[in-house]
C-alpha positions in Angstrom: -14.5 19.0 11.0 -14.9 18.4 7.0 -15.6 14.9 5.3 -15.0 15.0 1.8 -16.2 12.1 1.4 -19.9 12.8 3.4 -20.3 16.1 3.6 -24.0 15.8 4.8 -22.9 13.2 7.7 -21.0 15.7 9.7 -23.7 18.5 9.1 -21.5 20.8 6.6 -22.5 23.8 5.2 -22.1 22.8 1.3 -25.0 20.4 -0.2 -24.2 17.2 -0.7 -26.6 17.2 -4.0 -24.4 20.5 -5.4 -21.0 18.4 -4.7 -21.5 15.1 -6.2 -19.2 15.4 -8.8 -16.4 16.6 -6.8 -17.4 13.8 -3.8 -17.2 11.2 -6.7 -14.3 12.1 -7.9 -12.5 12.1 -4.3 -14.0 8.8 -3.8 -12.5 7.0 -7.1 -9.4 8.7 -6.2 -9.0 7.4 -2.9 -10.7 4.1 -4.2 -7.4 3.7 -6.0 -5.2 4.2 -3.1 -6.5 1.9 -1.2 -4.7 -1.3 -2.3 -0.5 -0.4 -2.4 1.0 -3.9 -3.3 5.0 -4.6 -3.3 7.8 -7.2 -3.9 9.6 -9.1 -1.7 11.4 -12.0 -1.8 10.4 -15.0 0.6 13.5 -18.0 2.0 12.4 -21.0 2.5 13.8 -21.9 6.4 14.6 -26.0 5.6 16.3 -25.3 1.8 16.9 -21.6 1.9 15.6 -21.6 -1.6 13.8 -18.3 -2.1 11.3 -16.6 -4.3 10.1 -13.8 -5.3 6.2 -12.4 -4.6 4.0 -9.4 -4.7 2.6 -9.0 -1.4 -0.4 -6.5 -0.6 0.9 -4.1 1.9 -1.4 -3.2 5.2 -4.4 -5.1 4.3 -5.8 -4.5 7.5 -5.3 -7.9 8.8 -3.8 -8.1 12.1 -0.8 -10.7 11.5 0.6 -11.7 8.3 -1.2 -14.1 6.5 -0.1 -16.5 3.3 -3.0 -18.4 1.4 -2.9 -22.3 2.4 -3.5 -22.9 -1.6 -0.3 -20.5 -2.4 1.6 -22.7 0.5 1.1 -25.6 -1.1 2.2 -25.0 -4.4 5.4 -23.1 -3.7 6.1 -26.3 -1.1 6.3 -24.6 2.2 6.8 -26.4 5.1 3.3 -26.2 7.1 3.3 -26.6 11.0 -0.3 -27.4 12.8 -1.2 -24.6 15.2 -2.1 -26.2 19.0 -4.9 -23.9 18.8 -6.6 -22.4 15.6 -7.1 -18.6 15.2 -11.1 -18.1 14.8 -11.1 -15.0 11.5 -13.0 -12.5 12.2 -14.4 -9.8 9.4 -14.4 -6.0 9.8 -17.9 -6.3 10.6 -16.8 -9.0 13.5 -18.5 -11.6 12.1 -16.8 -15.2 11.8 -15.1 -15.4 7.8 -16.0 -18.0 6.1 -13.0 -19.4 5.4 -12.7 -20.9 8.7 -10.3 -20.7 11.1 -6.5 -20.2 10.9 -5.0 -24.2 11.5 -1.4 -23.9 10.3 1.8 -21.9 10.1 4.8 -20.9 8.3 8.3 -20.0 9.2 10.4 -17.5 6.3 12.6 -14.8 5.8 11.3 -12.2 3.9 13.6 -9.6 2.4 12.9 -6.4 1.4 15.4 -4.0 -0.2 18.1 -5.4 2.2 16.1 -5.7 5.3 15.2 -9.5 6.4 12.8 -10.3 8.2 11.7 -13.6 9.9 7.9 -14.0 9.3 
């Protein structure tokens, strides 16, 4: 096995001191991919008005997740959750954010799919 990324982790033959460059390189390339954002358009369920957002695709996160702040100002209907989701980090530590207290009910379209979210 070969990690381009940490050569010396997985006990490789190449230095890691005569790759750096090339390691570095990988590593701002890959940097760059991480984040792959799109558009889609989000319906309102009580108006059917709609708008149009960029959304981050596959953030990691296990659901799909809106900003309370964003909710508010685009007037989205907000529902209290019975029980609020406790956030935890990658590192499984509680985010301090807090926990997850409300919901929202859309369609989301993207390039003729529709999906309620």
């Amino acid at each position: 096995m070969y990690s381009v990324l940490y050569p010396e982790k997985l006990g490789n033959k190449i230095l890691c001191q005569s790759n750096t460059k090339r390691v570095r390189d990988m590593w701002h390339t890959l940097w760059l991919l991480r984040e792959v954002w799109m558009t889609v358009g989000l319906e309102k369920l009580e108006n059917y008005k709609g708008i149009v957002v960029k959304v981050l695709l596959d953030s990691g996160a296990i659901g799909l997740l809106m900003d309370t702040k964003f909710t508010k100002e685009k007037r989205f209907k907000l529902e209290r959750l019975k029980n609020p989701l406790l956030v935890q980090n990658v590192d499984r530590t509680i985010n301090m954010g807090g926990a997850i207290t409300y919901q929202v009910e859309c369609n989301m379209f993207f390039k003729g799919y529709i999906k309620r979210a």
